[in-house]
Backbone of each chain as ProteinMPNN parsed JSONL, in Angstrom:
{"seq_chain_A": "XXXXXXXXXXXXXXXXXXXXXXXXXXXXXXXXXXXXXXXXXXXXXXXXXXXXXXXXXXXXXXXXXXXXXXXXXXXXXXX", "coords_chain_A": {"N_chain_A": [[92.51, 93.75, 137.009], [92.915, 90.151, 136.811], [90.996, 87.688, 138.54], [90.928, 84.147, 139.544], [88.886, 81.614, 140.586], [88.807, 78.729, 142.359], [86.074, 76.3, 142.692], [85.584, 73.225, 145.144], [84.381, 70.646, 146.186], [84.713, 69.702, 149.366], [87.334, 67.463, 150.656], [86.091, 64.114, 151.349], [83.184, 64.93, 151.552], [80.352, 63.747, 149.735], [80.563, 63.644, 146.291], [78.436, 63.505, 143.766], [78.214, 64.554, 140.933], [80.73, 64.216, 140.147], [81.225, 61.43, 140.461], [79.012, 60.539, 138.5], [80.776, 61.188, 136.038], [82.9, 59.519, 136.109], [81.922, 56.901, 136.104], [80.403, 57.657, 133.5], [82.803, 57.7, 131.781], [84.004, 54.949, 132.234], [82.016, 53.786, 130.578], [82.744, 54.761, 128.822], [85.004, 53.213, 127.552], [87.239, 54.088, 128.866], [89.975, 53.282, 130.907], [90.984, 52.85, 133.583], [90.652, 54.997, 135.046], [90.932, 56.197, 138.442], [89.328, 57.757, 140.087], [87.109, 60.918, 140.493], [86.977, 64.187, 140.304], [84.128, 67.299, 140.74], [84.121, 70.414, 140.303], [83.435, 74.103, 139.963], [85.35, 76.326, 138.656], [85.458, 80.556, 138.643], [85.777, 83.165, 137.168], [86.877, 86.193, 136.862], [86.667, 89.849, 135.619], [88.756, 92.147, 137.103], [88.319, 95.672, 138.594], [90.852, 97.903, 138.578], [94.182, 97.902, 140.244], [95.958, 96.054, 142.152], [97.115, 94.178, 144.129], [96.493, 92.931, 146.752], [94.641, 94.071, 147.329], [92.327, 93.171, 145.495], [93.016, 90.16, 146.319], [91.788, 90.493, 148.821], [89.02, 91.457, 148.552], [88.585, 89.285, 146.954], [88.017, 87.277, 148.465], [86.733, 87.801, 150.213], [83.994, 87.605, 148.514], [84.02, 84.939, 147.947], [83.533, 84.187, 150.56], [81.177, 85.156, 151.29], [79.258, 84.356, 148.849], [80.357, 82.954, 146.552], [81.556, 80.364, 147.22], [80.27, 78.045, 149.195], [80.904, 77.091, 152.694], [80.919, 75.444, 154.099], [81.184, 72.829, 152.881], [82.308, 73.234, 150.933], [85.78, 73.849, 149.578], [87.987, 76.809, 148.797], [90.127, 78.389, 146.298], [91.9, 80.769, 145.083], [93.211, 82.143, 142.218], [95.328, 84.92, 140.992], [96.043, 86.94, 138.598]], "CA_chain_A": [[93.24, 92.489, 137.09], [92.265, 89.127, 137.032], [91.073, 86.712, 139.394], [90.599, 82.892, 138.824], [88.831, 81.102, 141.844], [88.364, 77.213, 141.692], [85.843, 75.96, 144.272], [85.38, 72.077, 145.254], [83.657, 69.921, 147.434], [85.7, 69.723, 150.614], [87.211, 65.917, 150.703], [84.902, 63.521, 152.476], [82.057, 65.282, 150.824], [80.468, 62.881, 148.347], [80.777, 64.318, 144.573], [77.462, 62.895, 142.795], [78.773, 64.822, 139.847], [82.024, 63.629, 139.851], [81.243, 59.703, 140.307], [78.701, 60.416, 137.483], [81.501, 61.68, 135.448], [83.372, 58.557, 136.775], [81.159, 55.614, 135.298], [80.535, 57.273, 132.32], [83.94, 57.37, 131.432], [84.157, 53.949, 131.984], [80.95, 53.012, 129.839], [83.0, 54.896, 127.061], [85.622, 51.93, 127.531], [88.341, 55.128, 129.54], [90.336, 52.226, 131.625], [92.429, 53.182, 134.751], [90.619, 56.692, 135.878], [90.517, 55.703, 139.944], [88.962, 59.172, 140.841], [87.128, 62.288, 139.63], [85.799, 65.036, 141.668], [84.367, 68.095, 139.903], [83.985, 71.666, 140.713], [83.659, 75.093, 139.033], [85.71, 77.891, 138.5], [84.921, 81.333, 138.376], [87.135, 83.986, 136.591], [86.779, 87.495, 137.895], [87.853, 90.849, 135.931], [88.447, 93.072, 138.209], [89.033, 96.751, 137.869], [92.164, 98.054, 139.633], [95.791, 96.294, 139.778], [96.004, 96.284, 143.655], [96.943, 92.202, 144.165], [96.466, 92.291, 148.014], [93.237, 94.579, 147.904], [91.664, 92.02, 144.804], [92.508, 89.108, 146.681], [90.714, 90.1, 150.194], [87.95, 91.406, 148.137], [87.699, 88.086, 146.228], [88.386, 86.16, 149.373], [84.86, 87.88, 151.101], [83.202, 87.019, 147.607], [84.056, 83.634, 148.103], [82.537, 83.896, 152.291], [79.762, 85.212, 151.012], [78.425, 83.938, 147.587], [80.946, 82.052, 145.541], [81.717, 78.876, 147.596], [79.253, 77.041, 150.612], [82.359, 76.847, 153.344], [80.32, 74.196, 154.816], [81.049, 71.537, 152.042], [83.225, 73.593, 150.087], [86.377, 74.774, 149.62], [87.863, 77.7, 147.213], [91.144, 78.595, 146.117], [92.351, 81.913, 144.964], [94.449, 82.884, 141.836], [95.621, 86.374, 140.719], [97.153, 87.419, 137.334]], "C_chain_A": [[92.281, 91.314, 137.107], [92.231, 88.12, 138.008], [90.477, 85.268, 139.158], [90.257, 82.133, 140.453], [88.073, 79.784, 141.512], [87.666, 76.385, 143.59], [85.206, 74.424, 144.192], [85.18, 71.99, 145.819], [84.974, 69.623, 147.974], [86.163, 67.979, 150.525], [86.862, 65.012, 151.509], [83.369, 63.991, 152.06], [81.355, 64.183, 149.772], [79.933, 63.768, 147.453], [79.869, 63.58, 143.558], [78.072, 63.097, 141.141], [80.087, 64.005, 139.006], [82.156, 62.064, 139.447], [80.263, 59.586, 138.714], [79.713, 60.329, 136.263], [82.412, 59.816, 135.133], [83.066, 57.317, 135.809], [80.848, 55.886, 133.988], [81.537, 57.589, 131.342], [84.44, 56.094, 131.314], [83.368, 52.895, 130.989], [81.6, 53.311, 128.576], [84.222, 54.049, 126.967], [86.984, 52.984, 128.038], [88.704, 53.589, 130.98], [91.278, 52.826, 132.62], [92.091, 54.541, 135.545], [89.802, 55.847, 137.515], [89.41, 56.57, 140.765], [88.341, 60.118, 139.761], [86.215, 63.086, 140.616], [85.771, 66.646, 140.289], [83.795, 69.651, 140.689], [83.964, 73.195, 139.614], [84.933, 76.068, 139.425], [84.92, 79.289, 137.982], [85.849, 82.23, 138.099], [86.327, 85.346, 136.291], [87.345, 88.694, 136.66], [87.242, 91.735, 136.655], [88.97, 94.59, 138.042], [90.111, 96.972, 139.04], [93.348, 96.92, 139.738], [96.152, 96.438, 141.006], [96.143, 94.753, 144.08], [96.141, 92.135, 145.666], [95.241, 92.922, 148.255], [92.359, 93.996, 147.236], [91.686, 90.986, 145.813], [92.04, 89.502, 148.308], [89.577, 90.559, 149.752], [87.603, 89.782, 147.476], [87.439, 87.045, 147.172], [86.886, 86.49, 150.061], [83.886, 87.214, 149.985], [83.333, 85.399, 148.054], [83.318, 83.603, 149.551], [81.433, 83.845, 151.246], [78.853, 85.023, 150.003], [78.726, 82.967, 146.884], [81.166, 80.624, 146.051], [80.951, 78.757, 148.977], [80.419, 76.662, 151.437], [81.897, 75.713, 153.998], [80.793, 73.007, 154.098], [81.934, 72.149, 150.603], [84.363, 74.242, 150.074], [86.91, 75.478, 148.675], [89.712, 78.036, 147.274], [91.383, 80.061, 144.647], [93.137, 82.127, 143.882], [94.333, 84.284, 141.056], [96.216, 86.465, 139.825], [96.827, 88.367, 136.464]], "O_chain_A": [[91.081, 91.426, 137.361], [93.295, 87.629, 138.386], [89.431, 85.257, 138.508], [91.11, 82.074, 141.338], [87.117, 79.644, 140.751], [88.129, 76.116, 144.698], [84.373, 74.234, 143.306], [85.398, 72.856, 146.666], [86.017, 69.374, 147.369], [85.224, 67.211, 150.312], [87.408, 65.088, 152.61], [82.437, 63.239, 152.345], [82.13, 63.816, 148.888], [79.014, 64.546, 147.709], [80.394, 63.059, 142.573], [78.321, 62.191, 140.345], [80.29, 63.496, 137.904], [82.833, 61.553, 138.555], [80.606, 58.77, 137.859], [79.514, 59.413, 135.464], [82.403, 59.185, 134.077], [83.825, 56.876, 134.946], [80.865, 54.973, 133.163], [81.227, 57.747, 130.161], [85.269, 55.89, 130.428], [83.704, 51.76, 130.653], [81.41, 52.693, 127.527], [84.643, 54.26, 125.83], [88.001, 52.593, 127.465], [87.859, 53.097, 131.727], [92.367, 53.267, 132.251], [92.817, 55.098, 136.369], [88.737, 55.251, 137.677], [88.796, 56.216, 141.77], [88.72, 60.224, 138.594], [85.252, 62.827, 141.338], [86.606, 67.007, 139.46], [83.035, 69.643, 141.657], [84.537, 73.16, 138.525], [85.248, 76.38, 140.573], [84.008, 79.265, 137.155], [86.867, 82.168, 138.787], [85.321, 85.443, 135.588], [88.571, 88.631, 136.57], [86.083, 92.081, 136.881], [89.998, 94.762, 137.387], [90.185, 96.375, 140.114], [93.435, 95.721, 139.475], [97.032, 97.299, 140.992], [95.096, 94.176, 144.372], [95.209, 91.337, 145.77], [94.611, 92.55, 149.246], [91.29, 93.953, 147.844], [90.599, 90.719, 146.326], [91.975, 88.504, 149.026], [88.681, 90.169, 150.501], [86.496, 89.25, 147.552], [86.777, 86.049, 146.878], [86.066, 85.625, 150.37], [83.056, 86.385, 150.357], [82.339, 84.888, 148.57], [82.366, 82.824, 149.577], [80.958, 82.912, 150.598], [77.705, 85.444, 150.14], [77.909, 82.133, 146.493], [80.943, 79.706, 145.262], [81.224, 79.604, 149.827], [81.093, 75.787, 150.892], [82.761, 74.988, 154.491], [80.812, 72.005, 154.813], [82.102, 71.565, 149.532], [84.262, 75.373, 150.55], [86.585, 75.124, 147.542], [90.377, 77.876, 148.297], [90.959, 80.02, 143.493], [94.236, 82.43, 144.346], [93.264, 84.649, 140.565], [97.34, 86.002, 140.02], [97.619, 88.693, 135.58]]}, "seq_chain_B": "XXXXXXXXXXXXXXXXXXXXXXXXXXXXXXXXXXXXXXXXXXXXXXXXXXXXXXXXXXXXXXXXXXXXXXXXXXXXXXX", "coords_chain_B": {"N_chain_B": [[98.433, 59.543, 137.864], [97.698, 62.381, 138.354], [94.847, 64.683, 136.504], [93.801, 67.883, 135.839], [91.432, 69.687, 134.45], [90.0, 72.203, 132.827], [87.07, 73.434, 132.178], [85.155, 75.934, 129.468], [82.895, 78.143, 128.876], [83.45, 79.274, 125.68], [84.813, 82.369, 124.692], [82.43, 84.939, 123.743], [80.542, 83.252, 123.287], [77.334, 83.397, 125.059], [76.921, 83.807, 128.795], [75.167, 82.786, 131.185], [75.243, 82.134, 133.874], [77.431, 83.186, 134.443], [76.67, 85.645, 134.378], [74.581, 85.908, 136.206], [76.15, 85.804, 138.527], [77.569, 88.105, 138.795], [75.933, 90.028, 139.05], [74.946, 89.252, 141.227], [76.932, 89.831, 142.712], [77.109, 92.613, 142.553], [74.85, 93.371, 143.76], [75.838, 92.638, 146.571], [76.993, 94.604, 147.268], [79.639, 94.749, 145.916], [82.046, 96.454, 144.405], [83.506, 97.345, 140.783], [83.847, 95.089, 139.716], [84.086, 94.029, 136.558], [83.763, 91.779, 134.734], [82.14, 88.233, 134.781], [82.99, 85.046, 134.094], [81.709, 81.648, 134.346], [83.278, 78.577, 134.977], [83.69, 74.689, 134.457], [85.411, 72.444, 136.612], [87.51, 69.532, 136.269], [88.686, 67.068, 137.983], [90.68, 64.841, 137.75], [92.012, 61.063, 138.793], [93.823, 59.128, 137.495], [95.35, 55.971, 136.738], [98.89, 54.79, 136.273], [102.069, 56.343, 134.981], [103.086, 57.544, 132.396], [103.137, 60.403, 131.242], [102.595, 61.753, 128.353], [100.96, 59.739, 127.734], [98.563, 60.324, 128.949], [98.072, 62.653, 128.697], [97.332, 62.397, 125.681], [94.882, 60.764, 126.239], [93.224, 62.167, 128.362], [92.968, 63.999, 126.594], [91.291, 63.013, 124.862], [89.072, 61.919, 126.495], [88.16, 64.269, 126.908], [86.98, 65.27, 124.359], [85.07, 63.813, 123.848], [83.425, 63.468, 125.827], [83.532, 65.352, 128.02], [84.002, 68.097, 127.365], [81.403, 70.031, 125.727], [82.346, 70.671, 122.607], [81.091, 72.8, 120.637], [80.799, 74.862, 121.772], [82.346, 75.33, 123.867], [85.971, 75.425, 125.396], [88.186, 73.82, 126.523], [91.41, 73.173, 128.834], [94.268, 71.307, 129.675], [96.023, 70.772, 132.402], [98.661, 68.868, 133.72], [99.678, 66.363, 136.775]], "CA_chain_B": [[99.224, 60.744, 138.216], [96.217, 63.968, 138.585], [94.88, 65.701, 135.734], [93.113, 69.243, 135.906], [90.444, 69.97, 132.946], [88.837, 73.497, 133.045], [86.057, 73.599, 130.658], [84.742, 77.082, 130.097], [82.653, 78.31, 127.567], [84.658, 80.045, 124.576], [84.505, 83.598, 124.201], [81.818, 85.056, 122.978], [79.359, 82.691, 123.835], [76.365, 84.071, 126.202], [77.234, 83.316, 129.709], [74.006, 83.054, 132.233], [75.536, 81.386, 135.105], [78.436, 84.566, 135.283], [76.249, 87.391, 134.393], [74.375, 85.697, 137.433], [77.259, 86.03, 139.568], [78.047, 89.284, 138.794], [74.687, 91.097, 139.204], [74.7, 89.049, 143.13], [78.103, 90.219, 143.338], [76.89, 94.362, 142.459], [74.093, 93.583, 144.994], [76.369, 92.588, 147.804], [78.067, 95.447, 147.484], [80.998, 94.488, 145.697], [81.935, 97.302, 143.31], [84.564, 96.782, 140.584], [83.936, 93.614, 139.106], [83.441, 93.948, 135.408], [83.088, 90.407, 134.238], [82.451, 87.388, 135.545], [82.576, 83.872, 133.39], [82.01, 80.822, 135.301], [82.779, 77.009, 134.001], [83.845, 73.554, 135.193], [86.329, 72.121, 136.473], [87.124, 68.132, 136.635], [89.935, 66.408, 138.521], [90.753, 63.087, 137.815], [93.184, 60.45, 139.333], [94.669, 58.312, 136.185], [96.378, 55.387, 136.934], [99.763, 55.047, 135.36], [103.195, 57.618, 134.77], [103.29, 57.756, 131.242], [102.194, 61.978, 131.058], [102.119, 61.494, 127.403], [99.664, 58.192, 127.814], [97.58, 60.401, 129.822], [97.537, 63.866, 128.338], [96.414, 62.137, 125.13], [93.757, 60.043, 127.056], [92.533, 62.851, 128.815], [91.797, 65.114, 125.614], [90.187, 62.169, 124.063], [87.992, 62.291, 126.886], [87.062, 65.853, 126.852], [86.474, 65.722, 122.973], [84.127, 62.913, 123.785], [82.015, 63.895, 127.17], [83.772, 66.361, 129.291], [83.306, 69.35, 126.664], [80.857, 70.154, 124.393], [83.352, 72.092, 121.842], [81.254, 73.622, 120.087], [80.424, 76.079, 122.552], [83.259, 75.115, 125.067], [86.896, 75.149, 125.164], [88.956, 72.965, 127.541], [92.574, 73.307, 129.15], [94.477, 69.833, 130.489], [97.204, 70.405, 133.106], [98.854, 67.313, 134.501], [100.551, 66.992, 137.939]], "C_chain_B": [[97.426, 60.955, 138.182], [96.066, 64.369, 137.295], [93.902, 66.254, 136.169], [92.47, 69.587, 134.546], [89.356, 70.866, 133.517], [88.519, 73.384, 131.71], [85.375, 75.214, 130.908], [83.865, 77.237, 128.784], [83.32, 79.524, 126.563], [83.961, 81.807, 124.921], [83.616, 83.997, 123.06], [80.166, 84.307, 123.022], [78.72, 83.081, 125.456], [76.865, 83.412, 127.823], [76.207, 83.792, 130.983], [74.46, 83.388, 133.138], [76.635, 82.78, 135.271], [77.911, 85.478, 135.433], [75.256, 87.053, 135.679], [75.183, 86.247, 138.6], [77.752, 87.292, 139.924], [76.812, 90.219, 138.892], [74.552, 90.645, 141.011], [76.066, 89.286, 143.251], [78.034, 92.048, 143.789], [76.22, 94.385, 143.437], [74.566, 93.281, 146.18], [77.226, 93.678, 147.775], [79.307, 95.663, 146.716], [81.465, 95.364, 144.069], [83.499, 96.735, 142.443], [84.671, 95.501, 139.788], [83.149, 93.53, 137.211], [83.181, 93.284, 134.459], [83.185, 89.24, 134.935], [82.002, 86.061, 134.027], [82.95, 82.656, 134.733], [82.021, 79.868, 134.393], [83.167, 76.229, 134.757], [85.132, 73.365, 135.595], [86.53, 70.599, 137.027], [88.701, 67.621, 136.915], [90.159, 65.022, 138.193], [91.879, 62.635, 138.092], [93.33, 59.536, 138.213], [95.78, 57.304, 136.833], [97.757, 55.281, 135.877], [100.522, 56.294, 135.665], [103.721, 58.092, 133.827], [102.438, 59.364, 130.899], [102.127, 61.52, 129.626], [100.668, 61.354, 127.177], [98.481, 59.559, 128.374], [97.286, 61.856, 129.531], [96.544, 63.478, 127.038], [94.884, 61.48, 125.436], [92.929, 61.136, 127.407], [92.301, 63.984, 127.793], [90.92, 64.095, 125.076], [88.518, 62.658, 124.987], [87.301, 63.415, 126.931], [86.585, 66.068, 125.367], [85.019, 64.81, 123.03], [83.263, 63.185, 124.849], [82.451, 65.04, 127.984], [83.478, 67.776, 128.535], [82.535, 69.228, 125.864], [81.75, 71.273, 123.186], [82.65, 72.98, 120.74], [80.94, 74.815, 120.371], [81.575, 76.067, 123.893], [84.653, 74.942, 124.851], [87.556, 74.459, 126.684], [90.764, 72.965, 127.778], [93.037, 71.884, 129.933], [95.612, 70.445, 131.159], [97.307, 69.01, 133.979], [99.721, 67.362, 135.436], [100.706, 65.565, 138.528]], "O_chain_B": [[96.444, 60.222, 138.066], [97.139, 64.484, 136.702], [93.051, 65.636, 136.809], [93.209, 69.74, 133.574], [88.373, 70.647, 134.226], [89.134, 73.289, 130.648], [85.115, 75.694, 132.012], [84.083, 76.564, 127.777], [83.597, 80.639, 127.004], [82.841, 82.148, 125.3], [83.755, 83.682, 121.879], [79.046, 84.781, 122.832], [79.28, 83.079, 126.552], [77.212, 82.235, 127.731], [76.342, 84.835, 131.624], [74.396, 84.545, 133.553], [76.561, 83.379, 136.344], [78.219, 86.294, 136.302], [75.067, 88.076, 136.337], [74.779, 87.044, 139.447], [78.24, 87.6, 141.011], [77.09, 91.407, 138.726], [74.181, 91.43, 141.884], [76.452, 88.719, 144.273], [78.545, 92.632, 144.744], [76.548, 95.214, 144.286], [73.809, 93.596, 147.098], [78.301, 93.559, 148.363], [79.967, 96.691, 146.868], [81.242, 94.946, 142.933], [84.371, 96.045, 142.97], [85.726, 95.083, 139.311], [82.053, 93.103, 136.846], [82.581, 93.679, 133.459], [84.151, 89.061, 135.677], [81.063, 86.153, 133.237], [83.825, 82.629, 135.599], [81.337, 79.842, 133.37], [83.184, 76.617, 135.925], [86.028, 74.012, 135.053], [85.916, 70.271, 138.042], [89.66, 67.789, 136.163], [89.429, 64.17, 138.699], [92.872, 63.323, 137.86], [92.21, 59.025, 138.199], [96.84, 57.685, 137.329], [97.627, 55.693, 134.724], [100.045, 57.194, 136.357], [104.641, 58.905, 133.92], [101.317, 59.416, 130.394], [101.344, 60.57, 129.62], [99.732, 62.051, 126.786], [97.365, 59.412, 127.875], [96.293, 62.34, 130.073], [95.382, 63.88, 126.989], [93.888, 61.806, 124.79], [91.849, 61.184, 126.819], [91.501, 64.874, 128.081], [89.751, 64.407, 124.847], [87.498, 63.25, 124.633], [86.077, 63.541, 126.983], [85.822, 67.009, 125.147], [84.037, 65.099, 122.347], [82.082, 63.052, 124.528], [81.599, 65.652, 128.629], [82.726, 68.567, 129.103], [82.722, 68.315, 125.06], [81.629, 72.496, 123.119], [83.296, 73.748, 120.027], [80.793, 75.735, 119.566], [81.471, 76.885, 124.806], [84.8, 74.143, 123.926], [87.184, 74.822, 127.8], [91.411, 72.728, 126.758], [92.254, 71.375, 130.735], [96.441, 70.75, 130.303], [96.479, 68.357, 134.614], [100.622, 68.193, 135.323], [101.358, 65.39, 139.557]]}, "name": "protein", "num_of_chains": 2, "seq": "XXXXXXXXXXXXXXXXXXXXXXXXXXXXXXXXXXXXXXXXXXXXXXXXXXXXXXXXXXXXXXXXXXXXXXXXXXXXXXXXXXXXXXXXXXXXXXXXXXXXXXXXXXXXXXXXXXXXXXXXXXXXXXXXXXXXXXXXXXXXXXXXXXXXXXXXXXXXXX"}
């Protein structure tokens, strides 16, 4: 099965990336974007079709490698 | 309104940054995992309620800085 996990800076974090993103959207004459925060995803296959035993395995991946819980948080999907 | 823009790189094209992920995923233990692709993902706040206005807007921008297409494909959901 597949797992799709999207991990972002926590809000209150500042997003260097994102504000980069930000200004030069506006240098390309993009009028009205108030916000941009950016983050990766990571997309998982996984062997086995077990939803609830994928997502507490992907949920330790995420403790322990995929997202910094300090300054990040991650979100989970399954399909 | 929000839009959501996952950039990933297309199929097929080499992927460091996952086969990273997935060789420190075998060494933590984590059996089972037989691909990993990782890519971006960019949030932006859009002023305005015209979804239209703002789905076209926001591919412009990814044809113009947020993807490189010819190694990247990009998805817009709007919310």
């Amino acid at each position: 099965m597949k797992a799709r996990v999207q991990v972002m800076l926590k809000t209150g974090v500042l997003d260097p990336q994102g504000e980069a993103i930000r200004h030069a959207l506006g240098a390309l004459g993009f009028d009205g974007v108030e916000g941009v925060r950016q983050g990766k995803v990571i997309e998982l296959d996984l062997a086995g079709d077990d939803a609830a035993a994928a997502e507490a395995q992907v949920t330790e991946m995420c403790e322990k490698l995929l997202a910094n819980t300090v300054i990040e948080s991650y979100k989970i999907d399954l399909s």
